[in-house]
MIDO-600017 format. One record per residue: y, z, x of N, C-alpha, C, O in turn; residue in three letters. Coordinates in steps of 0.2 Angstrom, whole numbers, plus 5000, padded with zeros to 4 digits. Atoms other than C-alpha are relative to their C-alpha. Layout:
BEGIN
  n_v  n_w  n_u ca_v ca_w ca_u  c_v  c_w  c_u  o_v  o_w  o_u residu
    Y    Z    X    Y    Z    X    Y    Z    X    Y    Z    X    ala
...
# end
This chain:
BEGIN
  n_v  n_w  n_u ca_v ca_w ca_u  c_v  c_w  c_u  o_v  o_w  o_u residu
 4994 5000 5004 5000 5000 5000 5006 5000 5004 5006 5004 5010    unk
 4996 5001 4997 5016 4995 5006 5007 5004 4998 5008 5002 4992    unk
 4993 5000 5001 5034 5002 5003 5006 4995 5002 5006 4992 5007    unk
 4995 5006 4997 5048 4989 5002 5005 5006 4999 5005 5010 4994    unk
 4996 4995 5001 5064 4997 5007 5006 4995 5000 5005 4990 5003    unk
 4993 5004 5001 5083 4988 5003 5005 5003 5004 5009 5006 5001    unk
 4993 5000 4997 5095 4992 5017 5000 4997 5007 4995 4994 5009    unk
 4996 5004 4996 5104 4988 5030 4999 5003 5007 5003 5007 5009    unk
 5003 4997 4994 5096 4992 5048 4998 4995 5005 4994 4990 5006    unk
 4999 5006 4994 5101 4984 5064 4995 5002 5004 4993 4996 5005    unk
 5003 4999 4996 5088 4991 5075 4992 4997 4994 4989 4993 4997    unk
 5004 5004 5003 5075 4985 5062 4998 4992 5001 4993 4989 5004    unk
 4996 5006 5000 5084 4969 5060 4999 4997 5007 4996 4991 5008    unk
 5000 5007 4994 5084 4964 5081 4990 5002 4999 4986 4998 5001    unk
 5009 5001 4999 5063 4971 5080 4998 4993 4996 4995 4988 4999    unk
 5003 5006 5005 5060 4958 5066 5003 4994 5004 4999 4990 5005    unk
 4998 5007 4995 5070 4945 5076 4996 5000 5007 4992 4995 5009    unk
 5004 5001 4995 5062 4948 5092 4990 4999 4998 4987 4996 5002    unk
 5006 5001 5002 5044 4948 5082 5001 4994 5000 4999 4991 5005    unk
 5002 5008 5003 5047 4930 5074 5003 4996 5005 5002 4990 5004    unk
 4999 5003 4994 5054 4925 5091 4994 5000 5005 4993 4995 5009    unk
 5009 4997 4997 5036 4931 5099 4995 4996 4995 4990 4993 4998    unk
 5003 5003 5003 5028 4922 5084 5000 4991 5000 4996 4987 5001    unk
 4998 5008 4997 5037 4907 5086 4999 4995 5005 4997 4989 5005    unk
 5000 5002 4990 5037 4904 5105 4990 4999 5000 4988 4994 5003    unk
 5007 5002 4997 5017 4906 5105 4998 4993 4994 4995 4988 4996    unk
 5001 5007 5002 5016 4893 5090 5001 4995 5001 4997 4991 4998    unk
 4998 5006 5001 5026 4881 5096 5002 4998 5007 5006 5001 5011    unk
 4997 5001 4995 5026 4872 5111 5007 4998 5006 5008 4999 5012    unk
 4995 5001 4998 5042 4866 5112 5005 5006 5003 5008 5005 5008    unk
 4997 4994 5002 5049 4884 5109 5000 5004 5008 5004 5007 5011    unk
 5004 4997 4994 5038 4889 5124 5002 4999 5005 5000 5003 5010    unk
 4998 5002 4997 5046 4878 5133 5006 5001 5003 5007 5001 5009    unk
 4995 4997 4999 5062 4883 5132 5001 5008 5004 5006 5009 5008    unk
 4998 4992 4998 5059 4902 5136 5000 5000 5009 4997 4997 5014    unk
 4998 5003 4991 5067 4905 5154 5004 4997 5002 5006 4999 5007    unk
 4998 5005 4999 5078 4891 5154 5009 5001 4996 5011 5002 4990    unk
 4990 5001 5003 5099 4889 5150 4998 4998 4993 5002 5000 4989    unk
 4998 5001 5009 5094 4884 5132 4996 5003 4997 4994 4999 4992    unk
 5004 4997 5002 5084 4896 5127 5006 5004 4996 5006 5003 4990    unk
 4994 4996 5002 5102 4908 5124 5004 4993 4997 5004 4987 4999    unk
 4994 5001 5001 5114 4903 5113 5008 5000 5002 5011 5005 5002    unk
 4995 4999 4995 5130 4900 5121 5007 4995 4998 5008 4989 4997    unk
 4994 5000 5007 5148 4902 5112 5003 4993 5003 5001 4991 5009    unk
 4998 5004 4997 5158 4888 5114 5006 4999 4996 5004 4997 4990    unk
 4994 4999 5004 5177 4889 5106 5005 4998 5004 5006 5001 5009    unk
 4994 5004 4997 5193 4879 5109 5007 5002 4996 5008 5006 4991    unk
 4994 4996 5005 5209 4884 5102 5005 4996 5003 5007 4995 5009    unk
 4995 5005 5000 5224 4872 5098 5009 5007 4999 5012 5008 4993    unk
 4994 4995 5001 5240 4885 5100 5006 4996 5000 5006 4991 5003    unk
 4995 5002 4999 5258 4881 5097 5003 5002 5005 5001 5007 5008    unk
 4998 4998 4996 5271 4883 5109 5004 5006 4998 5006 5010 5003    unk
 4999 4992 5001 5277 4898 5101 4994 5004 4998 4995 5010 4995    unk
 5004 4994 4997 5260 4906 5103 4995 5000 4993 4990 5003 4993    unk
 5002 4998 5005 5255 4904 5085 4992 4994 5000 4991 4989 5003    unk
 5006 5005 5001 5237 4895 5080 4998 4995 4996 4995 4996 4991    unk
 5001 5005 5004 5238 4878 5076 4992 4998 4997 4992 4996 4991    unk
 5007 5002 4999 5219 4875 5077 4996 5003 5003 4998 5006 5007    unk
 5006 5001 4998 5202 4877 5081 4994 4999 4999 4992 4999 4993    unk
 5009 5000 5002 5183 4876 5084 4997 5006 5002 4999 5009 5007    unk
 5004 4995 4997 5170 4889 5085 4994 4995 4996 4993 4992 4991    unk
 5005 5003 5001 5154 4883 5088 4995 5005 5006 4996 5010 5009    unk
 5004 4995 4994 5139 4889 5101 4996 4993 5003 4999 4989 5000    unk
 5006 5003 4995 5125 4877 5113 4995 5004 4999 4995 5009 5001    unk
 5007 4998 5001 5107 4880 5108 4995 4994 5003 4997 4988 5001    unk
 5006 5005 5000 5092 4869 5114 5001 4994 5001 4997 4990 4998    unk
 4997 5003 5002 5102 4857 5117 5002 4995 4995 4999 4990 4993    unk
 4998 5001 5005 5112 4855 5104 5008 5004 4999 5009 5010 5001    unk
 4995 4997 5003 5129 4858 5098 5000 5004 4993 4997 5002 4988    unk
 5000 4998 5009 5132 4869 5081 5007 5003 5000 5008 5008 5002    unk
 4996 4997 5002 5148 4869 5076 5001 5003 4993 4998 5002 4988    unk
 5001 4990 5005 5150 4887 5066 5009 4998 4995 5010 5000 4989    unk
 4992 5000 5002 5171 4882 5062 5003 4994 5002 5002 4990 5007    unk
 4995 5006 4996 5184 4869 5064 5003 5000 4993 5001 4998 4988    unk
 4995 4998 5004 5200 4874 5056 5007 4996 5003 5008 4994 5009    unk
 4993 5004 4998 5218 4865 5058 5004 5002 4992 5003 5001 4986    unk
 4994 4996 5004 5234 4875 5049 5002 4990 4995 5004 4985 4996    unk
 4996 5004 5005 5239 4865 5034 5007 4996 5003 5007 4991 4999    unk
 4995 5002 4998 5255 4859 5043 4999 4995 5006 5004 4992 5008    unk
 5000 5004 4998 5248 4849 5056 4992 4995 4999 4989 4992 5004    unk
 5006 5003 5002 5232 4842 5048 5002 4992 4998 5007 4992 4995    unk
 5000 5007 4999 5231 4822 5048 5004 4998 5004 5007 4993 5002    unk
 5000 5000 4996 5237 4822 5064 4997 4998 5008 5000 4997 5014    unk
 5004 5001 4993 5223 4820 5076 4996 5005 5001 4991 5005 5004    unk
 5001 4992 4998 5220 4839 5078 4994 5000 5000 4990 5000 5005    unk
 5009 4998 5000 5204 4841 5072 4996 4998 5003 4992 5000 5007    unk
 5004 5005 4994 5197 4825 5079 5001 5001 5009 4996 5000 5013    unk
 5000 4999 4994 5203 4829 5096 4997 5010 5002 4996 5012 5008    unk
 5002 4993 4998 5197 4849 5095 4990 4996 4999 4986 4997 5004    unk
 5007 5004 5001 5180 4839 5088 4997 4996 5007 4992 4998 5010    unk
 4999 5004 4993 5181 4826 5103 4998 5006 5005 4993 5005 5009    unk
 4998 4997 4993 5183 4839 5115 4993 5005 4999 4991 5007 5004    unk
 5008 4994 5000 5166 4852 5110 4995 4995 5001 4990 4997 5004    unk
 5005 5005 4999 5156 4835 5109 4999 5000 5009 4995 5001 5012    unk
 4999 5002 4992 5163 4831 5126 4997 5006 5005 4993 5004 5010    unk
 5002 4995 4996 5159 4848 5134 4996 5003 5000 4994 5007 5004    unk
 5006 4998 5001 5143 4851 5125 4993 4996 5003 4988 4999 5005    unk
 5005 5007 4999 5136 4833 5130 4999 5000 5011 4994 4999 5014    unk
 4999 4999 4994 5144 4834 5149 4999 5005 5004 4998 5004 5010    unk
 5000 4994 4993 5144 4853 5157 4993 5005 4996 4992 5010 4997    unk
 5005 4990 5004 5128 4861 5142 4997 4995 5000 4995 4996 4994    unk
 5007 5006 5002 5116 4843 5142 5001 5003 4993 4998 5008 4992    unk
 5004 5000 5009 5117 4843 5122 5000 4993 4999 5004 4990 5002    unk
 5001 5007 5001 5111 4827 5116 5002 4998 4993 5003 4993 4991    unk
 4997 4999 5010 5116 4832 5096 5006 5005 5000 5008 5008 5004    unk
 4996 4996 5003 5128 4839 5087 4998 5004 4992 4992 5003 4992    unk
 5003 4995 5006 5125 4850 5069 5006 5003 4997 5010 5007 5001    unk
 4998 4994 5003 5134 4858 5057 5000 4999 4990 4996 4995 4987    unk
 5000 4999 5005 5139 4861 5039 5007 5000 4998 5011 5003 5001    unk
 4993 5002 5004 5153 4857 5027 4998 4999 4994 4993 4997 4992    unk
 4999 5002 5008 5157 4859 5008 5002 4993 4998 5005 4990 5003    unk
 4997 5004 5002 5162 4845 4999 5008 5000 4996 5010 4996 4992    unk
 4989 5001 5004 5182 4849 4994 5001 5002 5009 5007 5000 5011    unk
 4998 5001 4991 5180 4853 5015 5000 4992 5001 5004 4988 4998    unk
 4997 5006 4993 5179 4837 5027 4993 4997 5001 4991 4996 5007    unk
 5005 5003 4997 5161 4828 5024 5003 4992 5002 5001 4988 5006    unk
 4997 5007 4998 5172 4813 5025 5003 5000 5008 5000 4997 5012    unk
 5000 4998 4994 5179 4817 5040 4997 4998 5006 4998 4995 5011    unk
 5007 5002 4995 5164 4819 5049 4997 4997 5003 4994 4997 5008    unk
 5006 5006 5001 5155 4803 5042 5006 4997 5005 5004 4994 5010    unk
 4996 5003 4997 5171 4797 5050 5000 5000 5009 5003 4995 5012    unk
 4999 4998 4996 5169 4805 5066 4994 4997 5005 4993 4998 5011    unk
 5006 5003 4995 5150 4797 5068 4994 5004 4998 4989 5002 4998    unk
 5005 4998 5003 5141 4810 5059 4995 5000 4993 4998 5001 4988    unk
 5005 5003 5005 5126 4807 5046 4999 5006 4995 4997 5011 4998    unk
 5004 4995 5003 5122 4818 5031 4993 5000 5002 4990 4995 5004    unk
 5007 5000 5000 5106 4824 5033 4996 5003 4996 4990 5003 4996    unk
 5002 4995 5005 5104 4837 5020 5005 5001 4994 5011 5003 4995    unk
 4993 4995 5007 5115 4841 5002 4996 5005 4995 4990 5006 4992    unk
 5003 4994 5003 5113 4855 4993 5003 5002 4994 5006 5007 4993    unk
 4993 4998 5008 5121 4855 4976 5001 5007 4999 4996 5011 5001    unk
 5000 4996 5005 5126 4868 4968 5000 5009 5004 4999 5014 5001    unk
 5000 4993 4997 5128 4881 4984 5006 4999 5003 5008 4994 5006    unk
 5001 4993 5005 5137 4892 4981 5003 4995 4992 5006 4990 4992    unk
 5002 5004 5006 5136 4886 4960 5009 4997 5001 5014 5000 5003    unk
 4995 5004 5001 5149 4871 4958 5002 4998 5007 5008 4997 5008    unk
 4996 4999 4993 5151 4869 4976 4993 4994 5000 4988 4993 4997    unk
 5008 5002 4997 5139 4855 4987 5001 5003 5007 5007 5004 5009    unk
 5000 4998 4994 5134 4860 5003 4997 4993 5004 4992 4991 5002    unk
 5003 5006 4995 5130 4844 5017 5001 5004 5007 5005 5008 5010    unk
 4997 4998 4991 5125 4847 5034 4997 4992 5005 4991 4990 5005    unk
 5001 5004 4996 5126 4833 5046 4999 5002 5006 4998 5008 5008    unk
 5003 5000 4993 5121 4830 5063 5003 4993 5002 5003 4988 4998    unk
 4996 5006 4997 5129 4816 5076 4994 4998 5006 4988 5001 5005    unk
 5005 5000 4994 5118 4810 5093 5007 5001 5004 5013 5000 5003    unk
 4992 4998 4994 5131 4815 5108 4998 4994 5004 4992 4994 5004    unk
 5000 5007 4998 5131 4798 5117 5004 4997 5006 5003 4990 5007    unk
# end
Protein backbone atom coordinates (compact mmCIF):
# COMPACT_ATOMS: atom_id res chain seq x y z
CA UNK A 1 0.00 0.00 0.00
CA UNK A 2 1.12 3.28 -0.90
CA UNK A 3 0.52 6.86 0.35
CA UNK A 4 0.46 9.68 -2.16
CA UNK A 5 1.44 12.86 -0.69
CA UNK A 6 0.59 16.60 -2.48
CA UNK A 7 3.34 19.06 -1.53
CA UNK A 8 6.03 20.70 -2.35
CA UNK A 9 9.51 19.15 -1.58
CA UNK A 10 12.72 20.15 -3.21
CA UNK A 11 15.04 17.69 -1.78
CA UNK A 12 12.32 14.96 -2.90
CA UNK A 13 11.97 16.81 -6.27
CA UNK A 14 16.17 16.72 -7.17
CA UNK A 15 16.10 12.53 -5.79
CA UNK A 16 13.17 12.00 -8.45
CA UNK A 17 15.13 13.92 -11.05
CA UNK A 18 18.44 12.45 -10.41
CA UNK A 19 16.49 8.80 -10.45
CA UNK A 20 14.72 9.33 -14.05
CA UNK A 21 18.22 10.77 -15.10
CA UNK A 22 19.80 7.17 -13.87
CA UNK A 23 16.80 5.60 -15.54
CA UNK A 24 17.16 7.44 -18.55
CA UNK A 25 20.95 7.33 -19.18
CA UNK A 26 21.02 3.34 -18.80
CA UNK A 27 18.09 3.20 -21.46
CA UNK A 28 19.29 5.25 -23.71
CA UNK A 29 22.24 5.10 -25.63
CA UNK A 30 22.39 8.39 -26.86
CA UNK A 31 21.77 9.80 -23.23
CA UNK A 32 24.76 7.62 -22.14
CA UNK A 33 26.62 9.11 -24.38
CA UNK A 34 26.48 12.49 -23.42
CA UNK A 35 27.21 11.82 -19.59
CA UNK A 36 30.83 13.39 -18.98
CA UNK A 37 30.78 15.58 -21.74
CA UNK A 38 29.99 19.76 -22.18
CA UNK A 39 26.50 18.81 -23.22
CA UNK A 40 25.45 16.81 -20.77
CA UNK A 41 24.72 20.39 -18.30
CA UNK A 42 22.62 22.79 -19.42
CA UNK A 43 24.24 26.06 -20.06
CA UNK A 44 22.41 29.69 -19.56
CA UNK A 45 22.87 31.54 -22.47
CA UNK A 46 21.27 35.33 -22.22
CA UNK A 47 21.80 38.57 -24.25
CA UNK A 48 20.35 41.83 -23.25
CA UNK A 49 19.69 44.81 -25.57
CA UNK A 50 20.05 48.07 -23.07
CA UNK A 51 19.43 51.50 -23.84
CA UNK A 52 21.80 54.22 -23.36
CA UNK A 53 20.12 55.38 -20.46
CA UNK A 54 20.52 51.92 -18.72
CA UNK A 55 17.07 50.95 -19.29
CA UNK A 56 15.95 47.35 -20.96
CA UNK A 57 15.15 47.67 -24.46
CA UNK A 58 15.34 43.89 -24.94
CA UNK A 59 16.24 40.46 -24.52
CA UNK A 60 16.82 36.58 -24.85
CA UNK A 61 16.98 33.91 -22.16
CA UNK A 62 17.53 30.85 -23.46
CA UNK A 63 20.27 27.71 -22.29
CA UNK A 64 22.56 25.02 -24.59
CA UNK A 65 21.69 21.33 -24.01
CA UNK A 66 22.89 18.48 -26.20
CA UNK A 67 23.43 20.35 -28.63
CA UNK A 68 20.81 22.40 -29.00
CA UNK A 69 19.64 25.84 -28.40
CA UNK A 70 16.27 26.38 -26.23
CA UNK A 71 15.12 29.69 -26.30
CA UNK A 72 13.12 29.96 -22.54
CA UNK A 73 12.33 34.15 -23.55
CA UNK A 74 12.87 36.83 -26.22
CA UNK A 75 11.28 40.02 -25.23
CA UNK A 76 11.66 43.61 -26.99
CA UNK A 77 9.78 46.82 -25.09
CA UNK A 78 6.87 47.80 -27.09
CA UNK A 79 8.59 51.00 -28.21
CA UNK A 80 11.13 49.50 -30.26
CA UNK A 81 9.63 46.48 -31.70
CA UNK A 82 9.58 46.21 -35.58
CA UNK A 83 12.73 47.50 -35.69
CA UNK A 84 15.10 44.56 -36.05
CA UNK A 85 15.67 44.01 -32.14
CA UNK A 86 14.35 40.90 -31.73
CA UNK A 87 15.79 39.43 -34.95
CA UNK A 88 19.26 40.61 -34.14
CA UNK A 89 19.10 39.45 -30.24
CA UNK A 90 17.67 35.93 -32.12
CA UNK A 91 20.64 36.24 -34.74
CA UNK A 92 23.00 36.59 -32.14
CA UNK A 93 22.05 33.20 -29.67
CA UNK A 94 21.86 31.25 -32.99
CA UNK A 95 25.18 32.61 -33.89
CA UNK A 96 26.83 31.86 -30.48
CA UNK A 97 24.90 28.58 -29.88
CA UNK A 98 26.09 27.23 -33.46
CA UNK A 99 29.74 28.81 -33.12
CA UNK A 100 31.38 28.77 -29.35
CA UNK A 101 28.44 25.58 -27.84
CA UNK A 102 28.30 23.23 -31.36
CA UNK A 103 24.34 23.38 -31.33
CA UNK A 104 23.18 22.14 -34.59
CA UNK A 105 19.13 23.29 -33.65
CA UNK A 106 17.49 25.54 -32.16
CA UNK A 107 13.77 25.10 -29.99
CA UNK A 108 11.34 26.76 -28.38
CA UNK A 109 7.82 27.87 -27.85
CA UNK A 110 5.45 30.53 -28.67
CA UNK A 111 1.52 31.35 -28.20
CA UNK A 112 -0.14 32.48 -31.06
CA UNK A 113 -1.18 36.38 -30.18
CA UNK A 114 2.97 36.10 -29.37
CA UNK A 115 5.35 35.72 -32.56
CA UNK A 116 4.70 32.17 -34.39
CA UNK A 117 4.92 34.36 -37.43
CA UNK A 118 7.94 35.72 -36.63
CA UNK A 119 9.72 32.88 -36.14
CA UNK A 120 8.50 31.02 -39.46
CA UNK A 121 10.08 34.26 -40.55
CA UNK A 122 13.28 33.83 -39.08
CA UNK A 123 13.66 29.94 -40.61
CA UNK A 124 11.71 28.18 -37.96
CA UNK A 125 9.21 25.16 -38.67
CA UNK A 126 6.20 24.36 -36.50
CA UNK A 127 6.63 21.12 -35.15
CA UNK A 128 3.95 20.84 -32.53
CA UNK A 129 0.45 22.97 -31.80
CA UNK A 130 -1.33 22.55 -28.98
CA UNK A 131 -4.73 24.20 -29.02
CA UNK A 132 -6.40 25.16 -26.32
CA UNK A 133 -3.11 25.60 -23.74
CA UNK A 134 -3.85 27.41 -21.52
CA UNK A 135 -8.08 27.28 -22.74
CA UNK A 136 -8.42 29.75 -25.77
CA UNK A 137 -4.76 30.29 -26.18
CA UNK A 138 -2.59 27.73 -28.95
CA UNK A 139 0.63 26.78 -28.09
CA UNK A 140 3.41 26.09 -31.24
CA UNK A 141 6.84 24.94 -30.51
CA UNK A 142 9.28 25.28 -33.39
CA UNK A 143 12.51 24.26 -33.99
CA UNK A 144 15.15 25.75 -36.70
CA UNK A 145 18.59 23.59 -37.94
CA UNK A 146 21.52 26.23 -37.00
CA UNK A 147 23.47 26.27 -40.34
Amino acid sequence: MFRIEAEVDKERRDLLRSRLRDTNTAASPVLRALRGTPDERDVPLHLWAMEDTGDLAGGLVGHTWAGWLHVDYLWVDRTHRSRGLGYRLLARAEHLARTERACAAARLETWDFQAPDFYRKQGYEVVCVIPDYPPGITEYTLVKRLG
